[in-house]
N, C-alpha and C positions, 0 to 999 in steps of 0.2 A: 631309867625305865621307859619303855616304851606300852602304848597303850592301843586297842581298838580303835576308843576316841580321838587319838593321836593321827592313829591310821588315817580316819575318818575327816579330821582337819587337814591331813595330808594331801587325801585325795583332793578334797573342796578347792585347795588353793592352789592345785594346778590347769595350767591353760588348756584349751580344748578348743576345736582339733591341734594334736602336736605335731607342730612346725618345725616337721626336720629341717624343713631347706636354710629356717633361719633362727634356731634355738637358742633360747636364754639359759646360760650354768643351773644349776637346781643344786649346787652342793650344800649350800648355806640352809635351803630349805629341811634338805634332808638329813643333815648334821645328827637330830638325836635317833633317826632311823638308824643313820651308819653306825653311830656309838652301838648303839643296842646291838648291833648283826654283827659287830665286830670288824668293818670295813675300814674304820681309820687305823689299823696295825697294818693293812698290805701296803706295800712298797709303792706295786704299778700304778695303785689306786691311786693314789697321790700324786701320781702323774698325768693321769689321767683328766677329760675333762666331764663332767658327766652334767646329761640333762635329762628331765624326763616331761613328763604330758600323759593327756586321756585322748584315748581313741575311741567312737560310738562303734559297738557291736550290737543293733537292735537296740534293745531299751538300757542296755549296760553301759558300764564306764571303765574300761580297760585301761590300767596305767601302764603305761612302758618307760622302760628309764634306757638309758645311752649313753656308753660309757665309751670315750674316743679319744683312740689313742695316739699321741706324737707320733707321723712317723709311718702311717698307718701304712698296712701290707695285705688290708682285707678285711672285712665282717662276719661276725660268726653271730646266727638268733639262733638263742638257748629258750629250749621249751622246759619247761619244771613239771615234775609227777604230780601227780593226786594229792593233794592236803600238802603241797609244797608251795613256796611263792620265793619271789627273787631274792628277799633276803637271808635265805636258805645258802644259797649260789656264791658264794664268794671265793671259795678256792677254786672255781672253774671261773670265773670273771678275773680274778686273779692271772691264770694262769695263761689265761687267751690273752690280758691286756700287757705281758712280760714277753707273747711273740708280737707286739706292736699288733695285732688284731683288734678292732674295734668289737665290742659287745652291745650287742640289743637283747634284752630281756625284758617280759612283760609277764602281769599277773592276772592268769586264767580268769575266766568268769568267776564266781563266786569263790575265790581265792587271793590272801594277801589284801592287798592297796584295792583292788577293782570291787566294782559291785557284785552282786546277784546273789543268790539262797547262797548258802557256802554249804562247800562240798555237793553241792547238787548240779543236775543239767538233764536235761529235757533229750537231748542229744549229742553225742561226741561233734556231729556236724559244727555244731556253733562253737566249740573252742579249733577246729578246723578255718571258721569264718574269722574265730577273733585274730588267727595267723594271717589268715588272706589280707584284714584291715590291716594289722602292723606291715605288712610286707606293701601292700598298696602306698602306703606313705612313704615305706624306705625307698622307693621305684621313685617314686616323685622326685624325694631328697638326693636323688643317685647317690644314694651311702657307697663308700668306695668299694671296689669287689677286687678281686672271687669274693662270692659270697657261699658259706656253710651254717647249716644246718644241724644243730645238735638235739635231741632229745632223752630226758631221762622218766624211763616207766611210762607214764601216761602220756609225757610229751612224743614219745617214740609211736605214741598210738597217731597221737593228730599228726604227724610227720604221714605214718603209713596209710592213714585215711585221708587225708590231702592229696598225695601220691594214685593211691586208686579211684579216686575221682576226675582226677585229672584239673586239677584246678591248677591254672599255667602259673600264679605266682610261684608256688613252690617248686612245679615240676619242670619247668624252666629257666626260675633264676637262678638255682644253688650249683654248686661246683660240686658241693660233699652234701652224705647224707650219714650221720652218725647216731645209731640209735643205741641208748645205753639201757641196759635191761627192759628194752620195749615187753609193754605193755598188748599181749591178746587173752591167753585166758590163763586168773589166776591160778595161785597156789593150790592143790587140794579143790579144783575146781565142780567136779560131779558130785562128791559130798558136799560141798558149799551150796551148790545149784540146789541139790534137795532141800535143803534145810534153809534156804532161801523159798522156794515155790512155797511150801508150808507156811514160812510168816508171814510174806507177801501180804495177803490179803488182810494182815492185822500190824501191822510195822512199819510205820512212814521213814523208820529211819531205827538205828539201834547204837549200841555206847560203842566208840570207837575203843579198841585194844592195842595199844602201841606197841609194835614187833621190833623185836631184835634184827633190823634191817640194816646196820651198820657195826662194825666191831668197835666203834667211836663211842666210847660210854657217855663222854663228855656232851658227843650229839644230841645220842637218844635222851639223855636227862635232859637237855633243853627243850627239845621236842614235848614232852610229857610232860615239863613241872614249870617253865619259863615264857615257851613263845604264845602270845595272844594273839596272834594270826594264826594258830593251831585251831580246827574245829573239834569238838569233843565227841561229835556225833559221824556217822555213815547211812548214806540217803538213800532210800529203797529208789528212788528214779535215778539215781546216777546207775545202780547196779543196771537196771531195763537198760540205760545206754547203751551200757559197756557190752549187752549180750545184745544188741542192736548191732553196734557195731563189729563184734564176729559173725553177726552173718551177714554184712556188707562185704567184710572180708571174703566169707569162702564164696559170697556169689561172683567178687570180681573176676577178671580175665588176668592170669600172669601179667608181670611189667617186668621190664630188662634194666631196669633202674639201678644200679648199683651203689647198694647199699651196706655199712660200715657197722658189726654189729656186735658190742663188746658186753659180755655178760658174766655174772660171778656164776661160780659152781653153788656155791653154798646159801644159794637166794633164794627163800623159804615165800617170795612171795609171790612172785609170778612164776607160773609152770614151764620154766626155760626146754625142758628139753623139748615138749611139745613144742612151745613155742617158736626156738628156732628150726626145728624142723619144717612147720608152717610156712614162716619166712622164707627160705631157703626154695619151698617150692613155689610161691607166690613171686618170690624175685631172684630164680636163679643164677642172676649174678651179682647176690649178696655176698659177704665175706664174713663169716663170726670166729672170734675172737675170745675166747676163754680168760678169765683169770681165777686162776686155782681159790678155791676156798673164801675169795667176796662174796659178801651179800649183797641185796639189792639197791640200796642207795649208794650207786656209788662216785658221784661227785661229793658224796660224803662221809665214805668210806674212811678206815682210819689210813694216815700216810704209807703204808708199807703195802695198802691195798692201793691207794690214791693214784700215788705214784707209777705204778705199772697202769692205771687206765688213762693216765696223762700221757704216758711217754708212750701210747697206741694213738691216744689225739692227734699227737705232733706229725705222726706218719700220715694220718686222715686228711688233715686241715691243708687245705688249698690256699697262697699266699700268694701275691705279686713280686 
């Protein structure tokens, strides 16, 4: 079993700032983390060397872990969705650490291992900043490149908000830009918006509903009845962000940026078609990628979905 308080010891006894240039292993530390998320069954993992640290984002404590590969032929930072965190991520750390690609994954603001309100944010901005810190440090460390950029749902937002800001860590270091079900505006967005405006002013927050977001029952049940890094709640301030940042969005200027953009048809949670339609004209020379009848998490999709958004990665991902 893994616990909050675990969490919480976990985070305390990591070093701060984390010293890519000259990192101590963290496997030992993290041993009853990886039991619990299922990390000791993957092959590459094992192979692998992993370390992690806290990085300062304002008053926060952002942990990132580092997972490096023999061998290596590149780095890939994986951004995780809304109410997700890294130990979520193991079939796509897996799956990057099997092409010798190094993995950097860290846990959002109030998400997983890191500090702050969970599930909340004041502004998409500052999980945009908490990328710019982890990438500020991977610059230091020269982690080997190409370097790629993945995002899934919300991660795809700070990718595309990163991007329209022009903030040079991201818009200059990456080779690739992959965004996996990005995140602009929800599912059933304009009935949502109403009946949002109406609570607003009496609802700090409401009981979160866990969606059929993946055809992996096995998932969903962990999600909903297992992981304690799950919040039970949905923060009326995170929602202001999220509608903060579409209109960051539609004031930007186009970027030629090409970007890599794989989405299920059957994903009940963010309003793809608008959404990549958006995309498309905000960077038209995006590229989007269908896969028939996925839903929206899908680096956690079940294998028969998985599989066809891995073997579109491999096309993506820039190597030495």
């Amino acid at each position: 079993m893994f616990t909050k308080t675990d969490a919480e010891s976990l985070r305390a006894r990591l070093g701060e700032p984390f010293d890519l240039t000259s990192p101590s292993p963290a496997a030992d530390l993290f041993a009853p983390y990886f039991s619990f998320y299922g990390f000791q069954s993957i092959e590459s993992f094992q192979r692998a060397t992993h370390y992690a640290g806290k990085v300062s984002v304002g008053a926060d404590q952002v942990v990132v872990q580092y997972f490096e590969s023999a061998g290596s032929h590149g780095t890939v930072f994986l951004l995780h969705g809304y109410l997700d965190h890294g130990g979520l991520y193991k079939h796509i750390i897996d799956h990057c650490l099997s092409r010798s690609l190094n993995v950097v994954i860290f846990d959002q603001i109030g998400h997983g291992l890191s500090t702050g309100e969970p599930a909340s944010i004041d502004s998409f901005d500052r999980y945009s900043q908490a990328l710019r810190s982890v990438l500020q440090h991977a610059i230091e460390a020269k982690l080997p490149k190409p370097w790629n950029v993945v995002g899934q749902s919300t991660g795809g937002a700070v990718i595309i908000d990163s991007l329209l800001k022009s903030y040079p860590e991201i818009s200059t270091e990456m080779a690739s830009y992959v965004l996996l079900a990005p995140l602009l505006r929800p599912f059933a967005w304009k009935k949502s918006r109403v009946l949002f405006a109406i609570s607003q002013p009496f609802l700090a927050s409401t009981t979160r509903a866990f969606s059929q977001n993946s055809h992996d029952e096995a998932f969903l049940s962990f999600l909903k009845n297992d992981d304690p890094l799950q919040s039970k709640r949905l923060k009326r301030d995170w929602i202001l962000a999220m509608i903060s940042y579409q209109r960051d969005f539609n004031s930007a200027p186009p970027l030629n940026t090409h970007l890599q953009i794989v989405q299920g048809t059957a994903d009940t949670t963010v309003d793809w078609p608008y959404n990549t339609a958006q995309l498309k004209a905000k960077f038209p020379n995006a590229e989007v990628h269908l896969v028939e009848q996925a839903r929206h998490h899908l680096v956690n999709e079940s294998p028969v979905y998985r599989n066809q958004v891995f073997s579109l990665l491999d096309t993506f991902l820039v190597e030495s």
